[in-house]
N, C-alpha and C positions, 0 to 999 in steps of 0.2 A: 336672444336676450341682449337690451343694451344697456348697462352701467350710466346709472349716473355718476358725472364724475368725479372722485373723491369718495362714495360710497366703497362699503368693507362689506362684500356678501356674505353670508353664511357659508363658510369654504363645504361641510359639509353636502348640504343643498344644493351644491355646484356640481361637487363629485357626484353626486345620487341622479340627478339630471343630465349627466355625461356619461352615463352609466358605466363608472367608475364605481360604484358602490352599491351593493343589494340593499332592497328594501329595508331587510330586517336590520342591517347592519347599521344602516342610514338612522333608520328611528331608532336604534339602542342607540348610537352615540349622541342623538339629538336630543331625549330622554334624560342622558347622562347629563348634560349640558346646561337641563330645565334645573335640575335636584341639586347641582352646584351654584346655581342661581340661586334657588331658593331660600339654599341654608345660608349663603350670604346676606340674603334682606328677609332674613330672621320666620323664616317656615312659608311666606309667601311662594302660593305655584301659579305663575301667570295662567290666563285660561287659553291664550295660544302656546301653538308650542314648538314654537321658535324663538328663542332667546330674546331680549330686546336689546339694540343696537345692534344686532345682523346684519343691516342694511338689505335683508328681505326683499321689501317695498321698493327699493330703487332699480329692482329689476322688471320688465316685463316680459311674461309668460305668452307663449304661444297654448293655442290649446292642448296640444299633447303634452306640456310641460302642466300646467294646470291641470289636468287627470291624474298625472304622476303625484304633483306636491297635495293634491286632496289625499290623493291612496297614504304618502306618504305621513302628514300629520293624522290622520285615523290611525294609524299604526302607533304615533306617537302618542296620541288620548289613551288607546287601550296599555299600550306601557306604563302610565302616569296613573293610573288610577287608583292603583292601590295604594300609591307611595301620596297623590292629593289626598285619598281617604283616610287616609292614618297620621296626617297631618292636621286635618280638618276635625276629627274624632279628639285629638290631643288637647285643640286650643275649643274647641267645644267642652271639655270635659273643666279646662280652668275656666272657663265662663260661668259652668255651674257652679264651680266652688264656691264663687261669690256672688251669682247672683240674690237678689233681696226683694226688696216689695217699691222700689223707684216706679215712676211714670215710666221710665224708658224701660225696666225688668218687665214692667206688666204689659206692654205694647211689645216687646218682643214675643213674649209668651202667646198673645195673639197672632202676631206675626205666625210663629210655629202650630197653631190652631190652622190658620191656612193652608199653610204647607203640606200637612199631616191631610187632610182633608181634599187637597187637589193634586197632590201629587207621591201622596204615601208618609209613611212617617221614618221611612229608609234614609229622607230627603232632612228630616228636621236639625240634624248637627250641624247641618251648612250655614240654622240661621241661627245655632249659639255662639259658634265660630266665628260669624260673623260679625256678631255681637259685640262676642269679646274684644274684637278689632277695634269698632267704633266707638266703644265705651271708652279707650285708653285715649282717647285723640279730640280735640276740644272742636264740636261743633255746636253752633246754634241749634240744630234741630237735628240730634240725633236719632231720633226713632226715623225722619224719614232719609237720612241717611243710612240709617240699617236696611230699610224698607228697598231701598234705591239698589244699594249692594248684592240684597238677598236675590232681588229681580234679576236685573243683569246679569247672575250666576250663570242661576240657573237656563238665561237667554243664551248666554254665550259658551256656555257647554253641551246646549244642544239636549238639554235636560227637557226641555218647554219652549220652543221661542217666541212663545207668546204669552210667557208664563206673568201672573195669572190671566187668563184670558177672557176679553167681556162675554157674557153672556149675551150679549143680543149683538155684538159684530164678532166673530168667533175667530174671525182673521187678525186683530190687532189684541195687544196686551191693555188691560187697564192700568190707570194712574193712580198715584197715591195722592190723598189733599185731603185736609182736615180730619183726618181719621179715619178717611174713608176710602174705598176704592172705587175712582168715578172711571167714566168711560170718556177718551179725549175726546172725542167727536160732539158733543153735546154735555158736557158736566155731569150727564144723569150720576145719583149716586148706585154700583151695582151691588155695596155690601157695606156696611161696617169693616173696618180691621178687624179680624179673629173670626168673621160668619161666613166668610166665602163656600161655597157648598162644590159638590164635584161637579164636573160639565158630564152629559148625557155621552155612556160608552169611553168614561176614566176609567183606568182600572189605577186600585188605590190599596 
């Protein structure tokens, strides 16, 4: 591994790759690490889970080293999950407090008709949570920044990664635009927002 210069590694990640530290012990304190982060920037749990500013990335991995840091952040998902789910559950639950009958309540609520629908309804507080995020923060188009949000979640936690996925290329996720969810490759439109149906062999 060669440093770039001036980068601050993850000291942790260093020892666990020197094998100076067990697994388990590597992902509690890397874990540890995530949930002090979080409660700093106000219940936010990044979806990797190595801190930001580690300087991670400025190392390069040999392949034994990249088996290691895969095993190693799986260990750290499976730590984090209950402590994201009770996070995610919290600020979903003030979302409903106040949600009402707005353009962007009713497009989420579709939104959650999706979800609920292709990937179970175990999945739907990620997209009140979600909600509640993008409701406090002024955008021009926030339903498809919610839309945006909800997607990516569930991409980058390995929830779906093609989540929702087109029905007629079954490899690539669809896009959101006018309401709809099209397919990037040609515009077609494959749903409304809120009618997305399960793909053949979901279990839901």
């Amino acid at each position: 591994m060669n440093p770039v210069p001036g980068s601050r590694p993850n000291p942790v990640l260093l020892r666990y790759l020197a094998g100076q530290e067990s697994l388990e012990k590597a992902a509690t304190e890397l874990a540890e690490q995530v949930k002090r982060t979080s409660h700093r920037t106000q219940g936010d749990v990044p979806s990797h889970p190595v801190p930001s500013g580690s300087g991670v990335s400025a190392y390069e991995f040999s392949q034994g080293d990249l088996r290691k840091v895969r095993l190693l952040f799986a260990r750290v998902e499976a730590m984090l999950e209950p402590f994201r789910r009770e996070l995610i559950n919290k600020s979903a639950r003030e979302y409903l407090k106040s949600a009402g009958d707005s353009a962007f309540d009713h497009a989420v609520r579709l939104l959650a008709n999706d979800v609920t629908a292709t990937l179970g309804e175990q999945h739907v507080p990620v997209v009140w949570s979600i909600a509640g995020d993008v409701r406090q923060l002024d955008y021009g188009d926030p339903t498809s920044k919610c839309v945006e949000d909800v997607q990516q979640y569930f991409q980058d936690t390995f929830v779906d990664t093609t989540w929702p996925a087109c029905p007629r290329h079954p490899n690539h996720p669809l896009d959101f635009a006018g309401g709809s969810w099209r397919c990037p490759r040609d515009g077609v439109v494959a749903a409304p927002l809120g009618a997305l149906t399960p793909r053949s062999g979901d279990a839901v």
